[in-house]
CHARMM internal coordinates of N, CA and C (Angstrom, degrees):
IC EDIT
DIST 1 N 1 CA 1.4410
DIST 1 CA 1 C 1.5204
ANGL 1 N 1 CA 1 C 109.32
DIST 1 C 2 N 1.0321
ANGL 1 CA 1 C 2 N 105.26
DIHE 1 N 1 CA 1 C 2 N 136.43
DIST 2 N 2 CA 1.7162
ANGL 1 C 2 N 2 CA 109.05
DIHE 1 CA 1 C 2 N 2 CA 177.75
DIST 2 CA 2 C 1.8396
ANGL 2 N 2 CA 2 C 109.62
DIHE 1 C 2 N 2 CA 2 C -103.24
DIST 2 C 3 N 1.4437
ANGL 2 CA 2 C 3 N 110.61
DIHE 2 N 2 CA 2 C 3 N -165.21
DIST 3 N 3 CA 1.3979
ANGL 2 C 3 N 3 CA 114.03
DIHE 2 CA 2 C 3 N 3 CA 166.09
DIST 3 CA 3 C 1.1603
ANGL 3 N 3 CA 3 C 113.25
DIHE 2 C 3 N 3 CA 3 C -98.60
DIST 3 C 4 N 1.6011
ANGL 3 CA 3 C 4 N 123.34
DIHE 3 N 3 CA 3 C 4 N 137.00
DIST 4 N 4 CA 1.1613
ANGL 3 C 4 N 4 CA 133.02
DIHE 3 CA 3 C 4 N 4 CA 178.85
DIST 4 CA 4 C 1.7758
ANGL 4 N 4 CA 4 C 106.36
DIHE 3 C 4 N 4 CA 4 C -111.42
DIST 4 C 5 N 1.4146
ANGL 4 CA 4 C 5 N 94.50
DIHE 4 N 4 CA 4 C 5 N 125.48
DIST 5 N 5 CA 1.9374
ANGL 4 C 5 N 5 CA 99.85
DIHE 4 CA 4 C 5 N 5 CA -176.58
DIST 5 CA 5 C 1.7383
ANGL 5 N 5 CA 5 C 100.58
DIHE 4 C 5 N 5 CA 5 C -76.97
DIST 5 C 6 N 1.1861
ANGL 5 CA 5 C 6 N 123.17
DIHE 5 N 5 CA 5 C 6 N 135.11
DIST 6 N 6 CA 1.3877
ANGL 5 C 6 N 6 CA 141.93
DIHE 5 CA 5 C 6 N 6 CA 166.34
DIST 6 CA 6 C 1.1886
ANGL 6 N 6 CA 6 C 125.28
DIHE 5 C 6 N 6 CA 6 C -139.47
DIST 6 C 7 N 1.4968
ANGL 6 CA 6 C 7 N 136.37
DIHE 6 N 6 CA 6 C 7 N 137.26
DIST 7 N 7 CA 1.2044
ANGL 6 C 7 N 7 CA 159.49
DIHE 6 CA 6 C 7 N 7 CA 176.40
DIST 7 CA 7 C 1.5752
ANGL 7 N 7 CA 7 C 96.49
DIHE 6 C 7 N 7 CA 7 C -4.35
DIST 7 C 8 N 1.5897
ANGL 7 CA 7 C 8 N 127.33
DIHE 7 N 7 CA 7 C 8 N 171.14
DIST 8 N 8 CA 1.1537
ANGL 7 C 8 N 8 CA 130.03
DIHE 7 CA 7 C 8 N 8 CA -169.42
DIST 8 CA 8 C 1.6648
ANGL 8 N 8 CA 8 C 101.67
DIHE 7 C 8 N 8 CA 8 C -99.86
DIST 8 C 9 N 1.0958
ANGL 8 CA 8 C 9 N 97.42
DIHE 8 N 8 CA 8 C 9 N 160.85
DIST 9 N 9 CA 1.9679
ANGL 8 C 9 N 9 CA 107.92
DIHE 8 CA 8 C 9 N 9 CA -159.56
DIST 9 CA 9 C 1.3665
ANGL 9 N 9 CA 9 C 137.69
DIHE 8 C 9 N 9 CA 9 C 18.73
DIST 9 C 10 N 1.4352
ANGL 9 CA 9 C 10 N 93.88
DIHE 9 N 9 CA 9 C 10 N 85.72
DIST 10 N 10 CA 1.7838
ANGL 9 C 10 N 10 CA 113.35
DIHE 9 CA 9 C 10 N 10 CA -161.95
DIST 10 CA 10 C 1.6821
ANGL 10 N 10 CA 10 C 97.08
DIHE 9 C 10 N 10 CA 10 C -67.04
DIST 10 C 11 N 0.7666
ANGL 10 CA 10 C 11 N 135.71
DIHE 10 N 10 CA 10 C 11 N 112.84
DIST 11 N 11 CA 1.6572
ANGL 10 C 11 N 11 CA 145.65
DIHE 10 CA 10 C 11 N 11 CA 163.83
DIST 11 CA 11 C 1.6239
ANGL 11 N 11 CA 11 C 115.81
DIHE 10 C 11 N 11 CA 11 C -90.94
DIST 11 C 12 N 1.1238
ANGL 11 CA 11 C 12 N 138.43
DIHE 11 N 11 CA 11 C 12 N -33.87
DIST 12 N 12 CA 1.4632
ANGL 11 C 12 N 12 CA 132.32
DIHE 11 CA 11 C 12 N 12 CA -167.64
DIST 12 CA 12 C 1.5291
ANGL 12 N 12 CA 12 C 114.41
DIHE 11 C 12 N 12 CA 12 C -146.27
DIST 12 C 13 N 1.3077
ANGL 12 CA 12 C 13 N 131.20
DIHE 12 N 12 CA 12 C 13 N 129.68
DIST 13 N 13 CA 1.3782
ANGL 12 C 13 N 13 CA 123.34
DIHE 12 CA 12 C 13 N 13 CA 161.76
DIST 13 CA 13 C 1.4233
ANGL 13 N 13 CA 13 C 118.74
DIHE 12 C 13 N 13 CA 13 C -94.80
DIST 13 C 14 N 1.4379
ANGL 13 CA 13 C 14 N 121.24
DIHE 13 N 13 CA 13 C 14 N -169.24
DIST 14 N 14 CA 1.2489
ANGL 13 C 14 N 14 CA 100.99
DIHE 13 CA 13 C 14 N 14 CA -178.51
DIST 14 CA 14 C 2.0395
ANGL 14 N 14 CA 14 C 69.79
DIHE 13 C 14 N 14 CA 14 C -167.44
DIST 14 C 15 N 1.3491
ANGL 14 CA 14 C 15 N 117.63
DIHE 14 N 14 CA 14 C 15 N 142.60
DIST 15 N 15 CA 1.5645
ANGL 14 C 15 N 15 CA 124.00
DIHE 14 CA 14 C 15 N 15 CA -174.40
DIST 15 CA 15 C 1.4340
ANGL 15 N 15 CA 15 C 110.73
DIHE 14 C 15 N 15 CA 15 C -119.88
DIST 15 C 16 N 1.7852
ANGL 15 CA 15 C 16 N 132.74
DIHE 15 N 15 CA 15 C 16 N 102.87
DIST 16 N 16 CA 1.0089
ANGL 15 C 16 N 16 CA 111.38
DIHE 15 CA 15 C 16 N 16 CA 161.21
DIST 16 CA 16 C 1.3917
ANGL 16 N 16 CA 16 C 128.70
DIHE 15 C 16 N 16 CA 16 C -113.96
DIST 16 C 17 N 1.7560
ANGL 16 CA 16 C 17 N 100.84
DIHE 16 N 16 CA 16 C 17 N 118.87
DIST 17 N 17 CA 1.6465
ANGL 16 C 17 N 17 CA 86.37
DIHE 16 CA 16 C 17 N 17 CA -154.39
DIST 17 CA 17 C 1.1790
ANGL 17 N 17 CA 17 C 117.06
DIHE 16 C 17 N 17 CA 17 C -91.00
DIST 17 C 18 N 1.3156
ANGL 17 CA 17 C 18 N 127.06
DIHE 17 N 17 CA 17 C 18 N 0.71
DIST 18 N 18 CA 1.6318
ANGL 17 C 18 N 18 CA 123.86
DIHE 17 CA 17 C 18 N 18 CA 157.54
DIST 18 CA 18 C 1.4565
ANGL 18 N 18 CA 18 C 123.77
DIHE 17 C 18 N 18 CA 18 C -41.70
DIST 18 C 19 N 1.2726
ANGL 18 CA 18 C 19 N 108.18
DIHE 18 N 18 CA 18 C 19 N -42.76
DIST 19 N 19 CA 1.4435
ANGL 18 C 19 N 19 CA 117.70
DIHE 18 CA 18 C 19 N 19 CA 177.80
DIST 19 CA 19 C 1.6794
ANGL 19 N 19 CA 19 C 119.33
DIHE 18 C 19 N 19 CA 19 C -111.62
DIST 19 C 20 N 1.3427
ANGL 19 CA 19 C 20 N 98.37
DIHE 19 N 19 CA 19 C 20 N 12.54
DIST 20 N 20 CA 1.6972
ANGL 19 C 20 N 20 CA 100.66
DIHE 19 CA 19 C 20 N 20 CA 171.00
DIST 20 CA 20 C 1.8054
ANGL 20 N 20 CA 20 C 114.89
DIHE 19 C 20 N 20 CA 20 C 68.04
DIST 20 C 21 N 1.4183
ANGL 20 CA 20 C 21 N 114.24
DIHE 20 N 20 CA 20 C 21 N 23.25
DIST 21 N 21 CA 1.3060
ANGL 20 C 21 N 21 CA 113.48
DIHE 20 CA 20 C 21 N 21 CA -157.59
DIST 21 CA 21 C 1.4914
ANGL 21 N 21 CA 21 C 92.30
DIHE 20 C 21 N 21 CA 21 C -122.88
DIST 21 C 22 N 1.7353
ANGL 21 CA 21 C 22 N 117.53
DIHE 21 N 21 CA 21 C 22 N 133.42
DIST 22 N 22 CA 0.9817
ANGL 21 C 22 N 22 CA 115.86
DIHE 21 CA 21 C 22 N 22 CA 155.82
DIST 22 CA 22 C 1.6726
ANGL 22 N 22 CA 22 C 106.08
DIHE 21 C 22 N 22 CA 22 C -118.12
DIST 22 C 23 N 1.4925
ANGL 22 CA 22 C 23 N 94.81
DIHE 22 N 22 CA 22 C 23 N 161.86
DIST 23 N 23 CA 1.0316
ANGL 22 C 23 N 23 CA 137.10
DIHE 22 CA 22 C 23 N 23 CA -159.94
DIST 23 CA 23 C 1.6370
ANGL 23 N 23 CA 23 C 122.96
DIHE 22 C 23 N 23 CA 23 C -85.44
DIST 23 C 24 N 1.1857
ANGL 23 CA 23 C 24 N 141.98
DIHE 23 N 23 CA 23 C 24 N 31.58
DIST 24 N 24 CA 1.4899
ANGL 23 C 24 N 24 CA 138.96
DIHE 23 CA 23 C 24 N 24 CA -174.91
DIST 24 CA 24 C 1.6935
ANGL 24 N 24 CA 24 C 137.18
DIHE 23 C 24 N 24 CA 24 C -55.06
DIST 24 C 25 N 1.4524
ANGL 24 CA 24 C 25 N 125.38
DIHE 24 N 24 CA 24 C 25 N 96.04
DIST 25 N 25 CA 1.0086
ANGL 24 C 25 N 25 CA 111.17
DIHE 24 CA 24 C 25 N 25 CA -161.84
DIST 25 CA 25 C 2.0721
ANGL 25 N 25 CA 25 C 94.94
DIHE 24 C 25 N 25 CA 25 C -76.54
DIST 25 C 26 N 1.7369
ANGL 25 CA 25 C 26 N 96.81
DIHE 25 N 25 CA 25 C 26 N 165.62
DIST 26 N 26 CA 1.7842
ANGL 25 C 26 N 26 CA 87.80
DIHE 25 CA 25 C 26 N 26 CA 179.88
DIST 26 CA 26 C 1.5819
ANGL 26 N 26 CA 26 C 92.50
DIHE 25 C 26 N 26 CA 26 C -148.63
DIST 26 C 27 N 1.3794
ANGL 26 CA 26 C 27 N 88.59
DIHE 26 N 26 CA 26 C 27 N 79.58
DIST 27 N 27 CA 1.8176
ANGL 26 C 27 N 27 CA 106.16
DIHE 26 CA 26 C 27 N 27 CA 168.99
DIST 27 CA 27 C 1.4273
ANGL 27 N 27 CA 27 C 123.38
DIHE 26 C 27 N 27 CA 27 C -23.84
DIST 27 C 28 N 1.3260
ANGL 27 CA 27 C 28 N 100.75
DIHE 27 N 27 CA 27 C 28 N -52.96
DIST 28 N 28 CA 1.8219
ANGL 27 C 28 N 28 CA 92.79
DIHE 27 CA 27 C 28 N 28 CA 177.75
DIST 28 CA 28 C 1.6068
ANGL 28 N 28 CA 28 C 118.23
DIHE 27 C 28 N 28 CA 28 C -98.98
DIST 28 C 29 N 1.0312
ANGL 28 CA 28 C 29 N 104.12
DIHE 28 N 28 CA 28 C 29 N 5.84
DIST 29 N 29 CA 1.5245
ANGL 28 C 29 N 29 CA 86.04
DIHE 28 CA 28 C 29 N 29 CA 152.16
DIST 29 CA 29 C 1.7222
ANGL 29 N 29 CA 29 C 116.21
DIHE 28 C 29 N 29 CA 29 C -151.87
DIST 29 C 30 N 1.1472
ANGL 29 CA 29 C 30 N 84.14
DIHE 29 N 29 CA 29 C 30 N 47.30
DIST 30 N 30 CA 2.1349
ANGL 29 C 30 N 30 CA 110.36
DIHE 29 CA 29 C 30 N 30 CA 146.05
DIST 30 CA 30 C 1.5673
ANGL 30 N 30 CA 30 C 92.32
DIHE 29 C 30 N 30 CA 30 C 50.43
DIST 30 C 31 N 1.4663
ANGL 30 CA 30 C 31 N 130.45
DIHE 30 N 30 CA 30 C 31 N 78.24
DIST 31 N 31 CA 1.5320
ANGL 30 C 31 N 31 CA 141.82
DIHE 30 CA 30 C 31 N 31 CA -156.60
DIST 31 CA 31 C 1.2074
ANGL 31 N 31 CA 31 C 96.53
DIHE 30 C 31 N 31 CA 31 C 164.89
DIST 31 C 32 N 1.8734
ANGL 31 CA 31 C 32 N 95.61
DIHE 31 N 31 CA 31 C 32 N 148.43
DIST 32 N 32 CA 1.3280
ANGL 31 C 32 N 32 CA 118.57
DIHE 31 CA 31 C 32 N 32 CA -158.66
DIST 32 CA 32 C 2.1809
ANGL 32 N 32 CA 32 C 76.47
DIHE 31 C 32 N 32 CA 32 C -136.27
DIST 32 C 33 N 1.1968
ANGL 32 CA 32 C 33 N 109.85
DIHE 32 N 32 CA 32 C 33 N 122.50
DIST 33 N 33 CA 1.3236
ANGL 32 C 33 N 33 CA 116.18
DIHE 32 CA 32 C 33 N 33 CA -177.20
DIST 33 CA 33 C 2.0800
ANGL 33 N 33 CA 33 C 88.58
DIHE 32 C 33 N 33 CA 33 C -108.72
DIST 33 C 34 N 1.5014
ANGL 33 CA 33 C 34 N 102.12
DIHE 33 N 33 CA 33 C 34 N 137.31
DIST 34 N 34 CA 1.0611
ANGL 33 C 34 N 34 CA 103.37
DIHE 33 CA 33 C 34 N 34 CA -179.49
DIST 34 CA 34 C 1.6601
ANGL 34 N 34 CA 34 C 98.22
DIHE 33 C 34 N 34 CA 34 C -131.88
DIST 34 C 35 N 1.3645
ANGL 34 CA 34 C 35 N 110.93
DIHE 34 N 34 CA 34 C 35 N 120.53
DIST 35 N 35 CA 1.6293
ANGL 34 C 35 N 35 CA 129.36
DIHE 34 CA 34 C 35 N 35 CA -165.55
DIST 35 CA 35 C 1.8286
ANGL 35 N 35 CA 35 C 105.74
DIHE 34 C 35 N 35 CA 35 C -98.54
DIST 35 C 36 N 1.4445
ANGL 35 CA 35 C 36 N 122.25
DIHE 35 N 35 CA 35 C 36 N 142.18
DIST 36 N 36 CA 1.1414
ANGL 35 C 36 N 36 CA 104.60
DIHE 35 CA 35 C 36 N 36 CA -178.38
DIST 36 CA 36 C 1.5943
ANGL 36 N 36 CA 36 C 79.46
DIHE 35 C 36 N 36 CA 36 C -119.47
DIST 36 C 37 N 1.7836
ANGL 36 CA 36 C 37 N 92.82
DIHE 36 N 36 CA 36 C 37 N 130.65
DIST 37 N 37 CA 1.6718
ANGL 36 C 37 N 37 CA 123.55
DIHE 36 CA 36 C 37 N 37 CA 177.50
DIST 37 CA 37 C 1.4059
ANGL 37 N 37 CA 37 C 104.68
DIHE 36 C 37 N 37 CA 37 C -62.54
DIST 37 C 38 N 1.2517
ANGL 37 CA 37 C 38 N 132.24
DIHE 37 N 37 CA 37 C 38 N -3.80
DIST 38 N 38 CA 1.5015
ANGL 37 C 38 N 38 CA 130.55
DIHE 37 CA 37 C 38 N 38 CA -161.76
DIST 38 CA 38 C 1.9010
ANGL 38 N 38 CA 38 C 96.96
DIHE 37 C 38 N 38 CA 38 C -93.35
DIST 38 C 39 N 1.3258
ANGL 38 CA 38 C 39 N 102.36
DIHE 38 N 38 CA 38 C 39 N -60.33
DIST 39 N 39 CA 1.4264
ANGL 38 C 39 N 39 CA 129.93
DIHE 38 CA 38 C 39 N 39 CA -179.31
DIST 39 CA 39 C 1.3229
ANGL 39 N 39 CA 39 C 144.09
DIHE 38 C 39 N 39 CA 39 C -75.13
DIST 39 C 40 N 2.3003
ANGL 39 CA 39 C 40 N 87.90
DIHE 39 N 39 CA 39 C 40 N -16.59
DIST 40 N 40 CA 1.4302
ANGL 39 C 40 N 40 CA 92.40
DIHE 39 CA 39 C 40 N 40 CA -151.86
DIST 40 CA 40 C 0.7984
ANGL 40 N 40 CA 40 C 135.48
DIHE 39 C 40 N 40 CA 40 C 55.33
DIST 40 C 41 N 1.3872
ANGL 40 CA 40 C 41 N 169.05
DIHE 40 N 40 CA 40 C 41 N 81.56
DIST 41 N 41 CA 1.4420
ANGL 40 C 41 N 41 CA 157.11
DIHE 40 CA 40 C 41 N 41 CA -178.49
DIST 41 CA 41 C 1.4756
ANGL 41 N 41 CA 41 C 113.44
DIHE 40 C 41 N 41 CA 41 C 159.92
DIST 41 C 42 N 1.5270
ANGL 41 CA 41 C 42 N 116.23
DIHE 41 N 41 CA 41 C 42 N 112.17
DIST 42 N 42 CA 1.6178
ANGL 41 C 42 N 42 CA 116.28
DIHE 41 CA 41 C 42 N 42 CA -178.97
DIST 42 CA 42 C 1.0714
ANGL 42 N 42 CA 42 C 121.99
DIHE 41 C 42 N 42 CA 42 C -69.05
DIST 42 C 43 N 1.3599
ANGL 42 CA 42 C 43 N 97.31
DIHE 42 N 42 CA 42 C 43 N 123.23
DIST 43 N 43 CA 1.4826
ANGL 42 C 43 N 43 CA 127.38
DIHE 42 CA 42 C 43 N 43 CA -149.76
DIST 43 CA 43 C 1.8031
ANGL 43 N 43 CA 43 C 111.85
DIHE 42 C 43 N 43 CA 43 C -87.40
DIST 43 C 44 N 2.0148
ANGL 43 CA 43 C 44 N 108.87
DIHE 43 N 43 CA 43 C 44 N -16.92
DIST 44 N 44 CA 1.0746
ANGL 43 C 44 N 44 CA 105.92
DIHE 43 CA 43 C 44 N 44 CA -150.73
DIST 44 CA 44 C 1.5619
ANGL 44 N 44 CA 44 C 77.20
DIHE 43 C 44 N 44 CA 44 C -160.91
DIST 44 C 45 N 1.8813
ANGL 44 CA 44 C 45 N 133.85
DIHE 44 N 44 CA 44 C 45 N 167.35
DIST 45 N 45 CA 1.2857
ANGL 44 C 45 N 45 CA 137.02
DIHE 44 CA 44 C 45 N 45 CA 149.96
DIST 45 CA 45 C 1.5074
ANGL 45 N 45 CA 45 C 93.40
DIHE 44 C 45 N 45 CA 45 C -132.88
DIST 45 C 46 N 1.2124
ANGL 45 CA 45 C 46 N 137.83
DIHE 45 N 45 CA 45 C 46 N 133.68
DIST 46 N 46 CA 1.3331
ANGL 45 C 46 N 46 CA 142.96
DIHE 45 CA 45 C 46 N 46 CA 165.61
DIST 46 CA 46 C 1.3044
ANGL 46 N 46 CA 46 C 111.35
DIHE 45 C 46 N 46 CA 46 C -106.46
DIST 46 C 47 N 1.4849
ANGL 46 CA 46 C 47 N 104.29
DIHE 46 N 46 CA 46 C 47 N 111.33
DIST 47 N 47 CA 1.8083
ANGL 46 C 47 N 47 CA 101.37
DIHE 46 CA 46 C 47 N 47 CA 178.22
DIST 47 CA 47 C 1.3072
ANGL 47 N 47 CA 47 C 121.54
DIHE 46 C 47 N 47 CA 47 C -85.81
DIST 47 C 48 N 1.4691
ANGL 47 CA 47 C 48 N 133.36
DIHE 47 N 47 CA 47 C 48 N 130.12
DIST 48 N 48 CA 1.3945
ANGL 47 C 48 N 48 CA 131.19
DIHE 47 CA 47 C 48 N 48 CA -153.02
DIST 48 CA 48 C 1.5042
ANGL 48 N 48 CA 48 C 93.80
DIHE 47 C 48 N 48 CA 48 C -144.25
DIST 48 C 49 N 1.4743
ANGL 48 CA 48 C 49 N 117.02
DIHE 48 N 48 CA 48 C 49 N 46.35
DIST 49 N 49 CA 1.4909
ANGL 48 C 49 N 49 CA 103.01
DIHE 48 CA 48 C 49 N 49 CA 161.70
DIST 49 CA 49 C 1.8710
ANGL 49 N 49 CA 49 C 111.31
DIHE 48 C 49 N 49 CA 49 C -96.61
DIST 49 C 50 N 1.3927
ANGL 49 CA 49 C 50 N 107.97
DIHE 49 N 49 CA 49 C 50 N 129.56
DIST 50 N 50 CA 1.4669
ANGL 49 C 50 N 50 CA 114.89
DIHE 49 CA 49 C 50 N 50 CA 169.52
DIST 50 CA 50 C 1.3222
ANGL 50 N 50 CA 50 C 122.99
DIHE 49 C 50 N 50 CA 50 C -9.17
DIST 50 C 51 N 1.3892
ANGL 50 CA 50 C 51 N 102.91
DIHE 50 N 50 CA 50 C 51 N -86.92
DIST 51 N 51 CA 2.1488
ANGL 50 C 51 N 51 CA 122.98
DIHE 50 CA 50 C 51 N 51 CA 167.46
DIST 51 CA 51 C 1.0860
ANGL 51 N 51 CA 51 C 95.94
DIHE 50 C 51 N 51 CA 51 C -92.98
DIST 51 C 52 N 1.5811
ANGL 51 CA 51 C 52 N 95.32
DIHE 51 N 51 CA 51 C 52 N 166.23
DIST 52 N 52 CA 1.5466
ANGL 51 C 52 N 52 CA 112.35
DIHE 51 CA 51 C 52 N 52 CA -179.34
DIST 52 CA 52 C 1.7597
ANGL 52 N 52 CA 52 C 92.17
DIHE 51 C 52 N 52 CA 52 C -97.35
DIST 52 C 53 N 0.9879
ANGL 52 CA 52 C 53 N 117.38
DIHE 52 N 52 CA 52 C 53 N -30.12
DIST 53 N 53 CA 1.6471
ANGL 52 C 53 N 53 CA 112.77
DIHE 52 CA 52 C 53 N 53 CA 158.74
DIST 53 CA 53 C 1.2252
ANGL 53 N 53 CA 53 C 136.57
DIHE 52 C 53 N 53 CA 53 C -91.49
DIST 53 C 54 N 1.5188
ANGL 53 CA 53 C 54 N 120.70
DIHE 53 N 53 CA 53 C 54 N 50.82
DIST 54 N 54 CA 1.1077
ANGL 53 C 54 N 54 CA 127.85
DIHE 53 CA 53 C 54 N 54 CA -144.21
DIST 54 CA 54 C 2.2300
ANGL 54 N 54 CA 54 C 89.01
DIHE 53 C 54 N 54 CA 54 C -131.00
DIST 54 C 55 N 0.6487
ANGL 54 CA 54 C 55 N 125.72
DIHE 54 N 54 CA 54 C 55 N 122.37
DIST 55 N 55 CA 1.6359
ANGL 54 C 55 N 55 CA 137.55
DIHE 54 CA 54 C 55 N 55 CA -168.05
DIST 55 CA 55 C 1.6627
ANGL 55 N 55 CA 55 C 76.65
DIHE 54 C 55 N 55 CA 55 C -41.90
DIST 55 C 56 N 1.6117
ANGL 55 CA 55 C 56 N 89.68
DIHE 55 N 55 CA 55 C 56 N 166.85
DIST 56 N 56 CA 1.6893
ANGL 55 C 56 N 56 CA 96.10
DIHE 55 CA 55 C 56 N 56 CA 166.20
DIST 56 CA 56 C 1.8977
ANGL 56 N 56 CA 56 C 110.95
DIHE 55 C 56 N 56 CA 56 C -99.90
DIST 56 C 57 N 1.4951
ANGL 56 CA 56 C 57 N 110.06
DIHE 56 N 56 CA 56 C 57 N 168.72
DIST 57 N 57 CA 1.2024
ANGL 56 C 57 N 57 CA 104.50
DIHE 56 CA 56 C 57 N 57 CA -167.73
DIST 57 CA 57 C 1.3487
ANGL 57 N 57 CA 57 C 135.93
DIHE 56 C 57 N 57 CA 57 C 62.51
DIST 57 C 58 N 1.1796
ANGL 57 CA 57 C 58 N 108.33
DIHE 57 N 57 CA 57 C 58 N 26.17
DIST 58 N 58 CA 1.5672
ANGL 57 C 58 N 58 CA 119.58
DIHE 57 CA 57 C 58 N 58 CA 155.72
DIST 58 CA 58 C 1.6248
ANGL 58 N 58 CA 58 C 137.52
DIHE 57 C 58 N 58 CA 58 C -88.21
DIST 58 C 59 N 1.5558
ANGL 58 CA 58 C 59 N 89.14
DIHE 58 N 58 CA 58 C 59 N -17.47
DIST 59 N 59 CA 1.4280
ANGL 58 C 59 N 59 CA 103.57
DIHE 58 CA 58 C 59 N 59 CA 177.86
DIST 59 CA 59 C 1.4855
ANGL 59 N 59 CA 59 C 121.62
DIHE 58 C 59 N 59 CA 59 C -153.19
DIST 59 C 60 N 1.6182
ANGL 59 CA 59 C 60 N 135.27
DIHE 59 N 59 CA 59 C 60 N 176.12
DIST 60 N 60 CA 1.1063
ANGL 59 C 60 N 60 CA 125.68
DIHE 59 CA 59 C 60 N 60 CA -57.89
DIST 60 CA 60 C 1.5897
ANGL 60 N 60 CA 60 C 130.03
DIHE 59 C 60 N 60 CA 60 C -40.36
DIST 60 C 61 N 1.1279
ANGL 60 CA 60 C 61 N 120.40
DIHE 60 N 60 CA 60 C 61 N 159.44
DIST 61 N 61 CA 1.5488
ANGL 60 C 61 N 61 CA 112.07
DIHE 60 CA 60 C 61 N 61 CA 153.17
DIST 61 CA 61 C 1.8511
ANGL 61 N 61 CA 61 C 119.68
DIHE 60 C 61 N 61 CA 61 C -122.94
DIST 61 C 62 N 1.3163
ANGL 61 CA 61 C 62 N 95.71
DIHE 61 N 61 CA 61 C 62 N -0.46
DIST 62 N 62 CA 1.2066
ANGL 61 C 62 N 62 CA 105.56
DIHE 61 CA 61 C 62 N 62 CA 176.40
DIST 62 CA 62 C 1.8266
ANGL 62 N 62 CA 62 C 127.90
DIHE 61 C 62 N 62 CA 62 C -151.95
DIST 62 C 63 N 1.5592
ANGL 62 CA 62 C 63 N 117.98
DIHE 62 N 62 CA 62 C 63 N 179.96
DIST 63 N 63 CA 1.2238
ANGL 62 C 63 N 63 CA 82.56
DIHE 62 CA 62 C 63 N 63 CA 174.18
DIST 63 CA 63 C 1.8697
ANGL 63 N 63 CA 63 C 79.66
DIHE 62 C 63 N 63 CA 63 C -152.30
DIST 63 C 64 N 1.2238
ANGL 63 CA 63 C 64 N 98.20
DIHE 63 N 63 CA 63 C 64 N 168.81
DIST 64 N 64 CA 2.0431
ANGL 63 C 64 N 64 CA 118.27
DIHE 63 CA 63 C 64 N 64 CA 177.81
DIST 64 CA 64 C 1.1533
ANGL 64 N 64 CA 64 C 95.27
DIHE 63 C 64 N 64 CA 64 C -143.45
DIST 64 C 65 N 1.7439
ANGL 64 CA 64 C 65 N 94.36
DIHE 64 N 64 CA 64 C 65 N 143.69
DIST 65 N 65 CA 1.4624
ANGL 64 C 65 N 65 CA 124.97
DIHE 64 CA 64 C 65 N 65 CA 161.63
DIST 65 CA 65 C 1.7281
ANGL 65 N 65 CA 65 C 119.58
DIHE 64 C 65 N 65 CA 65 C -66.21
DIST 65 C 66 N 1.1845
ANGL 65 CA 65 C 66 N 91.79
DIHE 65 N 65 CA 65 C 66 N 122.34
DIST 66 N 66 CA 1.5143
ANGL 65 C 66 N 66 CA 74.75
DIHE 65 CA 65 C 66 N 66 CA 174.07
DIST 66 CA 66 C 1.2508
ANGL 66 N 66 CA 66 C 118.34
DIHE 65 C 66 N 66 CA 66 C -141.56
END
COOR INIT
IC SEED 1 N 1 CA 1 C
IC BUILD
């Protein structure tokens, strides 16, 4: 396994291993980095801040399966 670069202050993972994908929440800058375990390498950044004028680092801090 190597290092994989992700968004700034990773707080939570979340593992899905059917599809080899983990899950990184990145608190301060409101993104969910999704890494493929096969390759290493983030495959995807999902931005999940509330407003688009909303300060940065307010959100996520976590994440659930669902």
């Amino acid at each position: 396994m190597k290092y994989v670069s992700v968004g700034r202050h990773p707080t939570a993972m979340l593992w899905d291993g059917t599809r080899s994908l983990l899950y990184v929440v990145n608190s301060a800058d409101d993104s969910v980095s999704v890494i493929d375990t096969r390759y290493d390498r983030e495959v995807e950044r999902i931005k999940v801040r509330l407003r688009e004028d909303a300060s940065l680092g307010n959100t996520p801090e976590g994440l659930r399966a669902g």
